[in-house]
Residue frames relative to the residue before (quaternion, step in Angstrom):
aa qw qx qy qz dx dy dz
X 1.0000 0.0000 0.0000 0.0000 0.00 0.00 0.00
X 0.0670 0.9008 -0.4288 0.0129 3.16 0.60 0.75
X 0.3044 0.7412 -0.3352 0.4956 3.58 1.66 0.18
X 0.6575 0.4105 -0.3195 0.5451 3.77 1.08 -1.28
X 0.5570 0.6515 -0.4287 0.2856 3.65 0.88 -0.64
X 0.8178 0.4378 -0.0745 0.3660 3.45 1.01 -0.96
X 0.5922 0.4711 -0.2635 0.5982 3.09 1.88 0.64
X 0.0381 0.8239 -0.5650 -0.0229 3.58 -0.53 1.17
X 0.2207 -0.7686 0.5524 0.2352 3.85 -1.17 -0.15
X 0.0659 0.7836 -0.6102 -0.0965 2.98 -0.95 0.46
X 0.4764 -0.7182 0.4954 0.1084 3.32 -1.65 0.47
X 0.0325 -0.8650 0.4322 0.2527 3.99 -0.62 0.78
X 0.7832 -0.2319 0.3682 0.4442 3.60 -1.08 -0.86
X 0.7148 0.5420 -0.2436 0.3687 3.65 1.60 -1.11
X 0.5501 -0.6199 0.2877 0.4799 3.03 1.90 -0.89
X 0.3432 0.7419 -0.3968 0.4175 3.09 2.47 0.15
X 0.1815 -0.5870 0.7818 0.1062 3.42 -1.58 0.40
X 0.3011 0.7157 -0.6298 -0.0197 3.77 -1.18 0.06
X 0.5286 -0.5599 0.6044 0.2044 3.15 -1.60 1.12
X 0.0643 -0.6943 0.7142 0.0620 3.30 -1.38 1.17
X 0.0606 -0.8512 0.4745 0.2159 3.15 -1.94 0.26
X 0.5198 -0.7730 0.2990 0.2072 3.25 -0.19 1.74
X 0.5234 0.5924 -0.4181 0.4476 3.47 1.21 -0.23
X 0.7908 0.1944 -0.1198 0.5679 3.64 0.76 -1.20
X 0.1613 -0.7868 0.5228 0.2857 3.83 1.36 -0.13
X 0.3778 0.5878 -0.5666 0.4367 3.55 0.29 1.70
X 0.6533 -0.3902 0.6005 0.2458 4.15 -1.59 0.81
X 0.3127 0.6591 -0.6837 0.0173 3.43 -0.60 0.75
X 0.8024 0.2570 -0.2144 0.4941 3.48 0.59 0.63
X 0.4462 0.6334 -0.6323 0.0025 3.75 -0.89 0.22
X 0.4318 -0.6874 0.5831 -0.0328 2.80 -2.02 1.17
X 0.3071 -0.6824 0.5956 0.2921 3.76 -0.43 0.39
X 0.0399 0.9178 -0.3950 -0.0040 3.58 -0.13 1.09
X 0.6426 -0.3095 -0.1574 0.6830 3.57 2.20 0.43
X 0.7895 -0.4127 0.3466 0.2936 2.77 -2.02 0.01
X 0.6620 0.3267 -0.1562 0.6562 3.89 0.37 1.12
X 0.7963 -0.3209 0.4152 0.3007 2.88 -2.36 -0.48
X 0.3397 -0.7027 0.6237 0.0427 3.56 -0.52 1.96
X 0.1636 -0.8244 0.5413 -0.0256 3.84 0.42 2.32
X 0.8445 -0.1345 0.0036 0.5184 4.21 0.91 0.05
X 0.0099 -0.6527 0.7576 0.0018 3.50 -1.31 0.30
X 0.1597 0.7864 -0.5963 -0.0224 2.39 -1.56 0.87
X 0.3111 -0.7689 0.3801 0.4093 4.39 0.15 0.39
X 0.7422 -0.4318 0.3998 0.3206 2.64 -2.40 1.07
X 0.7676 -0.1915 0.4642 0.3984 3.85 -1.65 0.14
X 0.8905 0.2422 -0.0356 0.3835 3.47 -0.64 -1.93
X 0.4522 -0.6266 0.5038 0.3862 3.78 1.67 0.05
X 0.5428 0.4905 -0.5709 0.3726 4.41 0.11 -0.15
X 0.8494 0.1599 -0.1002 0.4929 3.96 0.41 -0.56
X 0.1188 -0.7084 0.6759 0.1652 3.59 -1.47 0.33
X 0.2169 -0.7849 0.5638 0.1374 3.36 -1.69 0.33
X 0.2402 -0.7331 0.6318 0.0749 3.27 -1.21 1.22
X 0.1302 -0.6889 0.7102 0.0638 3.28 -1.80 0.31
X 0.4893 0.7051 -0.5045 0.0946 3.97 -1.06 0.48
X 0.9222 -0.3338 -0.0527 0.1878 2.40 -1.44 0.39
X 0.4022 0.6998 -0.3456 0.4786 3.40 1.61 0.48
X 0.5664 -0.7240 0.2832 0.2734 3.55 1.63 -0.24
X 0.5203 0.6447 -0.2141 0.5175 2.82 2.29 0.05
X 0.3056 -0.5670 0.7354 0.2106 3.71 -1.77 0.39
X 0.0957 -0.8316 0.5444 -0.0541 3.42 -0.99 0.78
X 0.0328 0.8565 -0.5063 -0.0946 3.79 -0.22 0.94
X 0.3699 -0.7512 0.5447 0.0465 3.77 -0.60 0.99
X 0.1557 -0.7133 0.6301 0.2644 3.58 -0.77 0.22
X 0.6510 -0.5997 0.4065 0.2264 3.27 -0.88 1.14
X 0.6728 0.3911 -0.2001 0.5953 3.99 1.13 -0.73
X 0.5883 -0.5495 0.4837 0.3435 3.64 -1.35 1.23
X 0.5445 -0.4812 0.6102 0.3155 3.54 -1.62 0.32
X 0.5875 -0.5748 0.5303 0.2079 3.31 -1.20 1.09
X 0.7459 -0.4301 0.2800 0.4245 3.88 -1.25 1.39
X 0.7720 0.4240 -0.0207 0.4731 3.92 -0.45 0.14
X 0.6532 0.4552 -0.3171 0.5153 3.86 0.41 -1.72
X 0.4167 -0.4417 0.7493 0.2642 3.61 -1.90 0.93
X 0.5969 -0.5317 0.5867 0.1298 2.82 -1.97 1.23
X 0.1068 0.7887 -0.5975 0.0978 4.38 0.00 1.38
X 0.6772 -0.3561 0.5764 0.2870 3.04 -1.83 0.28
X 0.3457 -0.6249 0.6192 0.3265 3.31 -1.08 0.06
X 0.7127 -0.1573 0.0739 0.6796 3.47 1.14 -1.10
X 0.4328 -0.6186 0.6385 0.1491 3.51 -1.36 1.06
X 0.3327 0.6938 -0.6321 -0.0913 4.00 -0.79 0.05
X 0.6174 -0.5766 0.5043 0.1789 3.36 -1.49 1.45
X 0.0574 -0.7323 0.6783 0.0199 3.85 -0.44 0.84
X 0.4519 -0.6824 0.5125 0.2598 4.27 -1.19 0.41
X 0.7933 0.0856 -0.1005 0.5943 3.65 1.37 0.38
X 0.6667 -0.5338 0.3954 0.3380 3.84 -1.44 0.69
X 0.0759 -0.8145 0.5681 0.0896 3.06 -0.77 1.44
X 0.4640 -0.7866 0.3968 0.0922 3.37 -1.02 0.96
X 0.8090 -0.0395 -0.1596 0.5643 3.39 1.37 0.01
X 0.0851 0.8207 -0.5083 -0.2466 3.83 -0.70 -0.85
X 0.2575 -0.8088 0.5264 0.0484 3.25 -0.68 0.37
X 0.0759 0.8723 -0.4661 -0.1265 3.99 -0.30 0.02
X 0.7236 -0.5705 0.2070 0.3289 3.06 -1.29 1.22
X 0.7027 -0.5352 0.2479 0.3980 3.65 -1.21 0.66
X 0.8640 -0.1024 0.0145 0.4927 3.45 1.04 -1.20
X 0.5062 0.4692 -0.3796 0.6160 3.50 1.61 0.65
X 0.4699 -0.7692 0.3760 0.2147 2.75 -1.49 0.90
X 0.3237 0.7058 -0.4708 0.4189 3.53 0.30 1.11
X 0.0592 -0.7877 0.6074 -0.0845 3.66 -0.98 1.45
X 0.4902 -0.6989 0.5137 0.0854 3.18 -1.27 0.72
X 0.0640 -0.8179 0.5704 0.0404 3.81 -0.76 0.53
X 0.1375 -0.7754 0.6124 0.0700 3.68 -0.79 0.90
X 0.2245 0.7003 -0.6590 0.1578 3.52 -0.96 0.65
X 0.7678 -0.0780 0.2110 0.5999 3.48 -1.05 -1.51
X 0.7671 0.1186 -0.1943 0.5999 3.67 0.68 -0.88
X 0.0430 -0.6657 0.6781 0.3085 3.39 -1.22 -0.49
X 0.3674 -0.7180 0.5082 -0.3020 2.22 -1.73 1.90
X 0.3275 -0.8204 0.4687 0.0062 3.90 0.37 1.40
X 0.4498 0.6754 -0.5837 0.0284 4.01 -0.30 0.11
X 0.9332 -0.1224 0.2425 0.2352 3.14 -2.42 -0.28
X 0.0146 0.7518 -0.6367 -0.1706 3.92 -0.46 -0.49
């Protein structure tokens, strides 16, 4: 899949997320993804979705494809966490991700 090769994300301090491409090294996406410092991302297994976490106390799943002409830029799912998680990571080919912070913390995808 060498297509995933050529697409990277990064995360800032404002709470942006944007989608680079390294082929044309140009922003084709950014998203306002929380309130604060965007503490980790990281994509889904199959590459359709990515997840953020910061400093707003939130998990955040994204679909990996732009919103359609018009459509507001949503989560796929929002989940409320009880403290600031600092990274996440998700498993190689099940769907199950990890969160580091004060606790670490294993859920569903």
């Amino acid at each position: 899949r060498s297509s995933d090769l050529a697409t990277v994300l990064s995360g800032a301090c404002d709470g942006e997320v944007k989608v680079w491409n390294l082929m044309t090294r140009e922003c084709v996406r950014t998203l306002q993804a929380h309130e604060g410092f965007v503490r980790g991302m990281c994509v889904r297994f199959c590459g359709t979705s990515f997840f953020t976490v910061g400093d707003d106390e939130t998990i955040k799943q994204w679909n990996m494809s732009s919103p359609a002409y018009g459509e507001e830029e949503e989560p796929l799912q929002t989940i409320l966490g009880k403290t600031v998680y600092t990274g996440i990571d998700h498993h190689w080919k099940d769907a199950v991700y990890a969160t580091c912070g004060q606790p670490v913390e294993i859920g569903r995808a």
